[in-house]
LOBANU-519670 format. One record per residue (C-alpha): x, y, z. Coordinates in steps of 0.2 Angstrom, whole numbers. Each point is the difference from the previous one (the first is absolute). Layout:
X;Y;Z
...
This chain:
-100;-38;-27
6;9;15
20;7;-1
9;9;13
14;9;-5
13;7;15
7;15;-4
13;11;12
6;17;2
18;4;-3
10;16;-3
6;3;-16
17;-7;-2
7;9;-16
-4;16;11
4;-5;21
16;3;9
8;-8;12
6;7;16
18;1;0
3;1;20
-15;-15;6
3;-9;-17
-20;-3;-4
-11;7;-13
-7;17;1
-18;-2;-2
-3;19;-1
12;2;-15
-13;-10;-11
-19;0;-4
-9;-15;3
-6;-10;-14
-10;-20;-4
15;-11;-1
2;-3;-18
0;-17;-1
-17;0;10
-5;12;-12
3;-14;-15
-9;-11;11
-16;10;4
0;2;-19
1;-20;-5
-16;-3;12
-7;12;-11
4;-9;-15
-6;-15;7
-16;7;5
-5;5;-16
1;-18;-6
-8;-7;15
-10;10;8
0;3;20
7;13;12
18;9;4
2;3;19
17;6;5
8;1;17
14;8;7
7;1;17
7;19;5
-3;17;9
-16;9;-4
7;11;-14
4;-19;-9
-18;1;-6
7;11;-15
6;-18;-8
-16;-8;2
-9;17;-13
14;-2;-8
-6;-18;-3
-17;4;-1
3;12;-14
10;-14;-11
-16;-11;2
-3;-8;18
-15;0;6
3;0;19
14;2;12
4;-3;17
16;7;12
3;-6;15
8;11;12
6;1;18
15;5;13
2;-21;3
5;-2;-21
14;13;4
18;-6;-4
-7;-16;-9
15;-8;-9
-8;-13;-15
-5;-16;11
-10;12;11
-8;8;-15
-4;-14;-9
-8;-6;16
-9;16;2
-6;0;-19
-5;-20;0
-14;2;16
-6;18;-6
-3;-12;-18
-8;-13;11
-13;12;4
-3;6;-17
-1;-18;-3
-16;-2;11
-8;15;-12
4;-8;-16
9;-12;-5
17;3;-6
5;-8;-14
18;6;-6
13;11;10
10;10;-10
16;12;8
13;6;-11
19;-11;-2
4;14;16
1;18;7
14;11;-6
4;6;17
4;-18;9
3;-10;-18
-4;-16;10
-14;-9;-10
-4;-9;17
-17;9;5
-9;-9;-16
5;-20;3
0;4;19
-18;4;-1
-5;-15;-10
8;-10;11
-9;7;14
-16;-3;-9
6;-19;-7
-1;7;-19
10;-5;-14
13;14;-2
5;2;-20
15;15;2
7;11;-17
-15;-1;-10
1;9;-17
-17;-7;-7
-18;-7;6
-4;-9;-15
-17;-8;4
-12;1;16
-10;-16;-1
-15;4;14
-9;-19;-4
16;-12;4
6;17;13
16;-3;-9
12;16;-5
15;-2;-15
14;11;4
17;6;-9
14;3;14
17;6;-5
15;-11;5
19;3;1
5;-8;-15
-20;0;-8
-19;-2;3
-10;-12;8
-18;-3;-3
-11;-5;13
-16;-5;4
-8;3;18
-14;-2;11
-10;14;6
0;9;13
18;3;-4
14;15;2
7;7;-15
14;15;3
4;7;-17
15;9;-9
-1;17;-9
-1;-7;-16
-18;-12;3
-8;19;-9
1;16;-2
-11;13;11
-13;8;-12
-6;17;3
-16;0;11
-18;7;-5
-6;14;7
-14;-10;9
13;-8;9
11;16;5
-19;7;5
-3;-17;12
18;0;8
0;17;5
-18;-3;10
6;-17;4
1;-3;21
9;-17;5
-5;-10;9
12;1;18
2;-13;11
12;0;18
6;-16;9
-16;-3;7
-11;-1;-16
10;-15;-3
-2;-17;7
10;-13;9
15;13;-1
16;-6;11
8;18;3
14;-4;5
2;-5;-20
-2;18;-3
12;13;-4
18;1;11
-4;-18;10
-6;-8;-15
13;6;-9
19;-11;1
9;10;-13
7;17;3
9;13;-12
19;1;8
7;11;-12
-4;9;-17
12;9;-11
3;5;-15
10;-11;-12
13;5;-10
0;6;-18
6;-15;-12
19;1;-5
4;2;-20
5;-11;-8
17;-9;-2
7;5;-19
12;-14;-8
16;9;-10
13;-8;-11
0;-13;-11
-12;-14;-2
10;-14;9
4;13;13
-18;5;2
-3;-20;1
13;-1;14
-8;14;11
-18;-8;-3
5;-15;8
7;9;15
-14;9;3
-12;-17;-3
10;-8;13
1;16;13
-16;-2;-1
-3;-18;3
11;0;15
-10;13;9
-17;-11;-4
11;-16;8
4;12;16
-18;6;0
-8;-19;-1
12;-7;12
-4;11;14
């Protein structure tokens, strides 16, 4: 079983600022880390491997110095990894990355087969979730989005049965393979890695590929022309209000309840209306 697992980048979001005169996020002002959530998800094809068998591959899609995520990978237990990298991905919002991503996967497709894509729910710096069901559409995969649990990995029907969180619950469902998993935070926990591992990460070399070690590439799907979506304004949002206390006596408090309820359900009437 071959899984490929994307993984991204991102500043570090507890730590990075953001620039009070351009409004966008100081990338300086924090390290670079693997996106959490891909983190979880790297770790679940490792699970998954040890029941089937196979081979981890992960791709990313960054500047050279992104190959850090990829040993990161290596040393939680991929065996591979792959980054493409050039000046025509630059600016790429999520269609044109998920673009990018889906034909650098076709290629590792002709090496070997690839049997599941996993990506984590999504990236703490954008907080789109729309890189992971973009691929597999892209690729005409089942997408299965929020999964908390891979519960079995039949390889003789190519069937996998997944536990996806809901709203108001969980669905269980079963899919064909290939399919696209992306996974929440609680699907594992990240163990500690082997010093084998830690040992092959830091001698690991990715493999890198540009625009044109891919095939059948439309540039102008790349980067600033494939990208429709632009960032008009980032800020910083305001710290929550306390809380409104009730006084007096219980009919009173009753009384004030209701005022507030119904405050409130005119401002949600306003809102829909418009």
């Amino acid at each position: 079983m071959h899984i490929v697992v994307c993984v991204k980048q991102v500043p570090d979001t507890k730590i990075i600022k953001i620039n009070p005169k351009t409004n966008t996020l100081d990338r300086r002002s924090a390290p670079a880390i693997l996106n959490p959530y891909d983190a979880h998800a790297v770790q679940e094809a490792v699970k998954i491997k040890e029941k089937t068998g196979g081979t981890i591959s992960v791709l990313s899609m960054g500047p050279p110095q992104a190959t850090a995520v990829i040993k990161k990978s290596i040393e939680i237990g991929a065996d591979r990894g792959y980054l493409i990298s050039d000046r025509a991905f630059a600016g790429a919002d999520t269609l044109a990355t998920s673009y990018a991503l889906s034909k650098a996967l076709e290629r590792i497709n002709k090496e070997l087969q690839v049997d599941m894509v996993i990506c984590g729910k999504h990236a703490i710096d954008g907080d789109t979730g729309q890189v992971g069901p973009g691929i597999a559409r892209r690729m005409d995969i089942p997408p299965v989005t929020n999964v908390i649990e891979v519960s079995e990995v039949n390889l003789k029907e190519n069937t996998v049965l997944i536990k996806r969180k809901l709203t108001n619950g969980y669905e269980l469902i079963q899919s064909e393979l290939p399919c696209l998993l992306t996974v929440e935070k609680e699907i594992n926990d990240i163990e500690y890695s082997p010093m084998t591992n830690m040992i092959q990460a830091a001698r690991y070399e990715p493999v890198i590929w540009a625009v044109s070690d891919l095939e059948n590439v439309e540039r102008t799907q790349l980067g600033l022309k494939g990208s429709p979506t632009i960032v008009g304004k980032m800020f910083t949002p305001p710290r929550p209000e306390g809380g409104k206390r009730l006084e007096g006596s219980a009919d009173g408090q009753v009384g004030q309840l209701m005022e507030v309820l119904k405050e409130k359900k005119d401002l949600f009437t306003l809102q829909s209306s418009k």
